[in-house]
PASEBA-1860 file (N, C-alpha, C; in nm, 3 decimals):
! residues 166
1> XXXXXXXX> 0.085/-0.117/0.000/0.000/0.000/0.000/0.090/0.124/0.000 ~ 0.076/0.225/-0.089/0.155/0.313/-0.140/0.114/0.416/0.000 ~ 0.182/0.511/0.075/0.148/0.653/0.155/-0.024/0.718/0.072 ~ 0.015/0.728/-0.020/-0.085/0.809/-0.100/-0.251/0.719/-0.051 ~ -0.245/0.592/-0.084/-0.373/0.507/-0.056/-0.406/0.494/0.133 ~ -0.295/0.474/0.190/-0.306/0.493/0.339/-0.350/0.615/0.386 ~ -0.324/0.731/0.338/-0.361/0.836/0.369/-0.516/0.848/0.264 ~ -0.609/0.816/0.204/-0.694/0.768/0.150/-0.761/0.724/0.319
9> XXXXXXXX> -0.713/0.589/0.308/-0.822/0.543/0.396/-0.811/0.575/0.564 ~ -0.741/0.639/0.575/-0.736/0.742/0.689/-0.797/0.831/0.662 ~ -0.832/0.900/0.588/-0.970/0.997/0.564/-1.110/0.930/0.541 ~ -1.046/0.818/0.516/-1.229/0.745/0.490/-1.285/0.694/0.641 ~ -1.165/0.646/0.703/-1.207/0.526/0.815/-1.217/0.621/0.933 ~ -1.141/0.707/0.956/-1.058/0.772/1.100/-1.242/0.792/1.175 ~ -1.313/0.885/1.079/-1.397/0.906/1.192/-1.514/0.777/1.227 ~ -1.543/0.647/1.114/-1.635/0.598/1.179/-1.588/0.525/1.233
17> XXXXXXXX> -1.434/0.496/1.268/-1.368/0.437/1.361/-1.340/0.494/1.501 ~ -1.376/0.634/1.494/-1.327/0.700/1.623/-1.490/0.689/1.686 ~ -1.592/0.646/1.625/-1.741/0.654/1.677/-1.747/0.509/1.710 ~ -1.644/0.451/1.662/-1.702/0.257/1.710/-1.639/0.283/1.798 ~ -1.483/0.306/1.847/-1.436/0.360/1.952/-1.471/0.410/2.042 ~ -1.531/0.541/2.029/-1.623/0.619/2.132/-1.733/0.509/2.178 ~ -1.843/0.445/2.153/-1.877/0.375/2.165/-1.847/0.239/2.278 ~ -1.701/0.197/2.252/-1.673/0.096/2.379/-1.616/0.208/2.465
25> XXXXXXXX> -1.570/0.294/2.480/-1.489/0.335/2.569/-1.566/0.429/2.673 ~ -1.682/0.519/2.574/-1.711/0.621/2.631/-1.616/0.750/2.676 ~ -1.550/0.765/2.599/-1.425/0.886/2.670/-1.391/0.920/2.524 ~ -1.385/1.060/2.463/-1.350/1.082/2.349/-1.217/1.087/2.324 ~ -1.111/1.122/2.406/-0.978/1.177/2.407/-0.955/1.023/2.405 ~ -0.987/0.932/2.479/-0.931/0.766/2.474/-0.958/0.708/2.334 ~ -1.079/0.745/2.313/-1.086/0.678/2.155/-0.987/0.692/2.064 ~ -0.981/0.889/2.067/-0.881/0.938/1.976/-0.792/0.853/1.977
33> XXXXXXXX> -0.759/0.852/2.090/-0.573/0.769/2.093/-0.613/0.607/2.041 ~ -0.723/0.549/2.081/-0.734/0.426/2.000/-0.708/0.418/1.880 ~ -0.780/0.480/1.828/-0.786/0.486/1.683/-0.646/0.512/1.596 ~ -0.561/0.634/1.669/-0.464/0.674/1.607/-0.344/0.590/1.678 ~ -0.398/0.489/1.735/-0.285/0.373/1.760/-0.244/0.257/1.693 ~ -0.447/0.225/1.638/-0.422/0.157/1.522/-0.376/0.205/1.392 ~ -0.416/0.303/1.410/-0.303/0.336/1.244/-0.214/0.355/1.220 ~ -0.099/0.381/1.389/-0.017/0.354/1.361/0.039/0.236/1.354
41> XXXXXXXX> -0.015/0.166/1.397/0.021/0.000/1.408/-0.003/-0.031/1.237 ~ -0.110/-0.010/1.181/-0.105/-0.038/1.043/-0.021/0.007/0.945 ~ 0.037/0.133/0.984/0.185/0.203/0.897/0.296/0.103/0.946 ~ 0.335/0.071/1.033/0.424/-0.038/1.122/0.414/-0.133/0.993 ~ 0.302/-0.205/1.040/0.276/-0.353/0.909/0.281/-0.315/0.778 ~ 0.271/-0.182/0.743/0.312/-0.185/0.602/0.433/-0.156/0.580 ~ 0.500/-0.070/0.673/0.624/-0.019/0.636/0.754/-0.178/0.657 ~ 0.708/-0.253/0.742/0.772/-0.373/0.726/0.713/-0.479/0.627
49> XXXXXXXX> 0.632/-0.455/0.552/0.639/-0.524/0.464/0.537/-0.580/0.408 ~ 0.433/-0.595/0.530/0.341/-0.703/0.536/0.178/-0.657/0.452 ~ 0.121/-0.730/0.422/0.011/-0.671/0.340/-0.117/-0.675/0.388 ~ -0.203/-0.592/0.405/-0.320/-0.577/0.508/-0.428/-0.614/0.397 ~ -0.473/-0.723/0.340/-0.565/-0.751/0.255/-0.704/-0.649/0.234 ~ -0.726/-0.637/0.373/-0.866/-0.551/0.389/-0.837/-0.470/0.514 ~ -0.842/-0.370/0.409/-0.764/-0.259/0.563/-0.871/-0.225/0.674 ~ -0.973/-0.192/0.559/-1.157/-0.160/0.703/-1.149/-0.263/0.807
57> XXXXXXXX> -1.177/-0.379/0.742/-1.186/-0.537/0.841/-1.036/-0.537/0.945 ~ -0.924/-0.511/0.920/-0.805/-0.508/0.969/-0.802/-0.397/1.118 ~ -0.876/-0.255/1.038/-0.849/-0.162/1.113/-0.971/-0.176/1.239 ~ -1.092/-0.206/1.207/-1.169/-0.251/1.304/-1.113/-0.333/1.378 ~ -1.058/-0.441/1.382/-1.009/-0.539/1.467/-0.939/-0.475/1.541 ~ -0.839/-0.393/1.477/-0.733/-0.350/1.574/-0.781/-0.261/1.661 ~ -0.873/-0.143/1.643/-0.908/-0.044/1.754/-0.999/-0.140/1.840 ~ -1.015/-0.263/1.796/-1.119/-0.289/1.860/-0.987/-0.378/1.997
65> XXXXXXXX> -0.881/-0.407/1.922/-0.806/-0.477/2.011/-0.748/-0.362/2.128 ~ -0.757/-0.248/2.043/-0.660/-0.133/2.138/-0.766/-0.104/2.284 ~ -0.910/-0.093/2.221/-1.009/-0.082/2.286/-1.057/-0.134/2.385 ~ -1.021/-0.258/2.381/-1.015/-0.402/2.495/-0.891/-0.373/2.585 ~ -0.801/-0.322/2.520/-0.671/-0.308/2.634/-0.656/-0.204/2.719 ~ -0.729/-0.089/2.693/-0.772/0.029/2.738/-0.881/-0.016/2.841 ~ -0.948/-0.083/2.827/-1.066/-0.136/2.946/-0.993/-0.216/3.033 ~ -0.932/-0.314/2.970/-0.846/-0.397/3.071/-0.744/-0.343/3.121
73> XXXXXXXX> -0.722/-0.196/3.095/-0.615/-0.178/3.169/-0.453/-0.219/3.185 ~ -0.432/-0.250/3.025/-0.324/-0.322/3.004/-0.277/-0.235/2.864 ~ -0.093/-0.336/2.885/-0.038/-0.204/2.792/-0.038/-0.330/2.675 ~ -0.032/-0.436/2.693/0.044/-0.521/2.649/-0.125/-0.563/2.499 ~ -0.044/-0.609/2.380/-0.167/-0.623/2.327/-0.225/-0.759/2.324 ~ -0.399/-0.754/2.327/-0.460/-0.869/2.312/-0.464/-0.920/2.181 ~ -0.461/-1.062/2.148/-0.494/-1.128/2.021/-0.604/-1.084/1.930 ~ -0.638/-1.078/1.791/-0.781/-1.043/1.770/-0.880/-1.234/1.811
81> XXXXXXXX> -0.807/-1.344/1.819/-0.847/-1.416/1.858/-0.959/-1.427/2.006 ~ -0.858/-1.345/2.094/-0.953/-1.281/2.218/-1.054/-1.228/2.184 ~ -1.056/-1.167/2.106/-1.170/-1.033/2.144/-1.311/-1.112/2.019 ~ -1.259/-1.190/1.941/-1.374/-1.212/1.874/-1.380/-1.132/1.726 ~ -1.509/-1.143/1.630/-1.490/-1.063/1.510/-1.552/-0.921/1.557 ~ -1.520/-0.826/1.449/-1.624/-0.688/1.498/-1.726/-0.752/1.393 ~ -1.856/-0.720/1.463/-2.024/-0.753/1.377/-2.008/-0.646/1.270 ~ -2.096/-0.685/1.235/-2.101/-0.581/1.058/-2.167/-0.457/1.109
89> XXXXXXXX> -2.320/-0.520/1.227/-2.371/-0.414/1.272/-2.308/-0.261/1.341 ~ -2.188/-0.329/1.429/-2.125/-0.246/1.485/-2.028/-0.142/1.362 ~ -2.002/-0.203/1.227/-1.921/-0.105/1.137/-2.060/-0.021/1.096 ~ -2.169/-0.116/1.063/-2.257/-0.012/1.010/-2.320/0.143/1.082 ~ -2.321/0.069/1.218/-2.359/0.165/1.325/-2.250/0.298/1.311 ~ -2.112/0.260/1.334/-1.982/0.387/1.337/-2.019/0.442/1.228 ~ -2.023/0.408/1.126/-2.004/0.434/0.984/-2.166/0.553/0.962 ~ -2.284/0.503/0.994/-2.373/0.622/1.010/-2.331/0.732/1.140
97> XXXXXXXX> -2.304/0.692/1.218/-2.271/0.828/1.288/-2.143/0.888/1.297 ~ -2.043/0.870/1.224/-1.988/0.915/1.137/-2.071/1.035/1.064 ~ -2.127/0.958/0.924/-2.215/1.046/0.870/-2.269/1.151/0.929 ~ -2.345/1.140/0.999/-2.418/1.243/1.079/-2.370/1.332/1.152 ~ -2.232/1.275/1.224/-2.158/1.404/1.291/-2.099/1.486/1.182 ~ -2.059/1.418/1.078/-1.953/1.510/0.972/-2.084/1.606/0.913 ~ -2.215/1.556/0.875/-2.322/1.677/0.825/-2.343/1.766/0.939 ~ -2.364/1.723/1.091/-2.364/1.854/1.189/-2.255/1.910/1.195
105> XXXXXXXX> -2.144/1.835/1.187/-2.026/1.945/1.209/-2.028/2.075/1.052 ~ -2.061/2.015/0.953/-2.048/2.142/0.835/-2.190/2.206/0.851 ~ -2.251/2.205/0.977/-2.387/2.322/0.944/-2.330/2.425/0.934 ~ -2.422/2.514/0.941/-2.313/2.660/0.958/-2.349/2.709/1.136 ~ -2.270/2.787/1.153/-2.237/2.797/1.287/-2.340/2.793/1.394 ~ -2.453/2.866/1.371/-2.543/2.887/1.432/-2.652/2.795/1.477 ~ -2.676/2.776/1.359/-2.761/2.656/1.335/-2.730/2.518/1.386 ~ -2.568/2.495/1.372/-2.501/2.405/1.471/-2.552/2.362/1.643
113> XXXXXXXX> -2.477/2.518/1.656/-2.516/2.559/1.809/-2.614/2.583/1.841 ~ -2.740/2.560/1.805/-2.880/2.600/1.832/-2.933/2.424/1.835 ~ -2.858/2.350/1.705/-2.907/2.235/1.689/-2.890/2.116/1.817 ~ -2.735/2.154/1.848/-2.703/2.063/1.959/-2.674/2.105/2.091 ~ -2.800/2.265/2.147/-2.860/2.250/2.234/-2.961/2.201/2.251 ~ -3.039/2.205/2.138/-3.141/2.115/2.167/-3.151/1.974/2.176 ~ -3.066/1.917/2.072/-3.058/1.766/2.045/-2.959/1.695/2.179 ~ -2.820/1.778/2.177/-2.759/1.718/2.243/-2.792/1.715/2.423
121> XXXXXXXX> -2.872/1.883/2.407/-2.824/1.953/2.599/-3.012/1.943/2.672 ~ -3.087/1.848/2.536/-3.158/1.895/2.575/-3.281/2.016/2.624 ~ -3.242/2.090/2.575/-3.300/2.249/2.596/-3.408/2.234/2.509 ~ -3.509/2.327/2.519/-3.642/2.360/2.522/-3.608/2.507/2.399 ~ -3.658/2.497/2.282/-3.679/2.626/2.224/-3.689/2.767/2.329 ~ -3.746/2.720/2.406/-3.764/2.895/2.489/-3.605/2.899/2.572 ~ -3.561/2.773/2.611/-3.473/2.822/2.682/-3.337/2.833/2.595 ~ -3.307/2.786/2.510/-3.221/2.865/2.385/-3.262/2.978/2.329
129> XXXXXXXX> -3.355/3.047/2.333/-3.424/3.154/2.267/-3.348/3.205/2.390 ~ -3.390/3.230/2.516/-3.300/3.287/2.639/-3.139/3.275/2.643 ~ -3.102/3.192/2.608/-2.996/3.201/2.649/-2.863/3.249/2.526 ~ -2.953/3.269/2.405/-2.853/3.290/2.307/-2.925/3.410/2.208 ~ -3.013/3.522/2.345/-3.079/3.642/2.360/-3.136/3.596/2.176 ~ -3.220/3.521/2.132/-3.242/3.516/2.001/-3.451/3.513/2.016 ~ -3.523/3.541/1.939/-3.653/3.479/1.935/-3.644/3.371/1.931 ~ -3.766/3.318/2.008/-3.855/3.174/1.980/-3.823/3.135/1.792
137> XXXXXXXX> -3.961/3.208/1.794/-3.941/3.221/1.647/-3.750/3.176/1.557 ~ -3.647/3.255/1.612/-3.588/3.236/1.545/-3.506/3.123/1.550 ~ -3.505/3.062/1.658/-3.430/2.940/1.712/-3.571/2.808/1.650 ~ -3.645/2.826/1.662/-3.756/2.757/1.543/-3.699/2.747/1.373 ~ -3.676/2.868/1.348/-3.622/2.869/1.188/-3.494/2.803/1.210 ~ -3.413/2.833/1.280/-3.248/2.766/1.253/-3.292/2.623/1.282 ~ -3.335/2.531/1.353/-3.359/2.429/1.385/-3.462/2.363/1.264 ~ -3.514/2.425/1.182/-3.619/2.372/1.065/-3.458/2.371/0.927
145> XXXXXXXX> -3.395/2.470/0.928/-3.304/2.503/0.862/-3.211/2.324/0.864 ~ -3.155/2.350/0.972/-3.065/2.215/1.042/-3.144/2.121/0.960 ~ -3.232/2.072/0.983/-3.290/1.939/1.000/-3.329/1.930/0.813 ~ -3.306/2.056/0.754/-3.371/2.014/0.648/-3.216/1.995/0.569 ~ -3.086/2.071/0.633/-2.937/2.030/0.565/-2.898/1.908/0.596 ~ -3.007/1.848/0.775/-2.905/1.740/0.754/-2.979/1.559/0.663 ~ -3.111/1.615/0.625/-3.218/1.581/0.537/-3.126/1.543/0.388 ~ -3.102/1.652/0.384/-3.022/1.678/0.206/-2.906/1.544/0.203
153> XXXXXXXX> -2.835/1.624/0.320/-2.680/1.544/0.330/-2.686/1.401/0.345 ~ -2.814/1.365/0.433/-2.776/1.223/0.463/-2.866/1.119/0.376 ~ -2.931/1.225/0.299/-3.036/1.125/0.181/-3.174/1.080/0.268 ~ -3.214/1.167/0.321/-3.362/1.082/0.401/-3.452/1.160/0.289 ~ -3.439/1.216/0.235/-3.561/1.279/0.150/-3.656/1.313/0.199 ~ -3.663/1.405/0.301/-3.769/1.444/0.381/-3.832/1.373/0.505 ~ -3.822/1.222/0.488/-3.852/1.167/0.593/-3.803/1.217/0.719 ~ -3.841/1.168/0.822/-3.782/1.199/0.967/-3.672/1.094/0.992
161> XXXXXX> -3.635/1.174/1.048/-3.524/1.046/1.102/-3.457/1.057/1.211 ~ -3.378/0.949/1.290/-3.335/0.932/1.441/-3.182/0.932/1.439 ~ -3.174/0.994/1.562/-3.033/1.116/1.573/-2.990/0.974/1.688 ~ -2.926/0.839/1.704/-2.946/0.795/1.829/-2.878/0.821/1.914 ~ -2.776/0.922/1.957/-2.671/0.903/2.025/-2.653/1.068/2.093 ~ -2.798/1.167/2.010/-2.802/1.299/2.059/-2.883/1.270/2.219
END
């Protein structure tokens, strides 16, 4: 695998790997380092030689191994034999919220921060209308706004759809 293709799928994988991550660990800063442990472990195996057939299937295993050692509290690494396969469900799961954080993260600013007080903090239209001195009314429009970019982006075509992890 050439630098050029590794750095490829480090832009493809990093974040729905840092959400399967987040996921066992619960701690974002721990994931980070999961994740960017397995890849370095995967530059390791390429730069010596070795050939990673299926890098997705490869790289799951491994955060998933880093992930297990981080719980266990150990430096030393576990087998992927230990830990079992990762389910498909669990790539499919990272892999949509992935999606979904990368469309909230490009809202535009406001609409962001309006979106994930409500979604994430919980808040009540009136009490974001208070606290970010804005109208009802207008924290209504940014939040119709949101929901209809993240509509576009993620292909629901208008349908409704479930945020699970806000």
């Amino acid at each position: 695998m050439t630098r050029r293709e590794f750095e490829r799928q480090f832009k493809l994988l990093y974040m729905p790997l840092g959400m399967y991550a987040l996921r066992m660990l619960d701690d974002v800063e721990a994931a980070e380092d999961a994740v960017q442990d397995a890849f370095v472990k995967a530059w390791e195996q390429i730069e010596e030689g070795r050939e990673i057939a299926n890098m997705k299937a490869w790289m799951y295993s491994c955060v998933r191994n880093v992930c297990v050692d981080q719980l266990r509290g150990r430096k030393e690494q576990v087998g992927v034999e230990e830990c079992g396969d990762v389910a498909e469900d669990d790539i499919d799961t990272s892999e949509r919220d992935a999606r979904i954080w990368g469309a909230i993260d490009n809202l535009p600013e406001r609409c962001r921060e309006i979106f994930l007080m409500s979604k994430r903090d919980g808040m009540t239209n009136d009490e974001i209308a208070q606290e970010l001195n804005l109208s009802v009314k207008t924290v209504k429009n940014q939040m119709t706004k949101s929901f209809d970019r993240l509509r576009g982006v993620l292909g629901e075509g208008g349908k409704p759809f479930f945020l699970p992890f806000l």
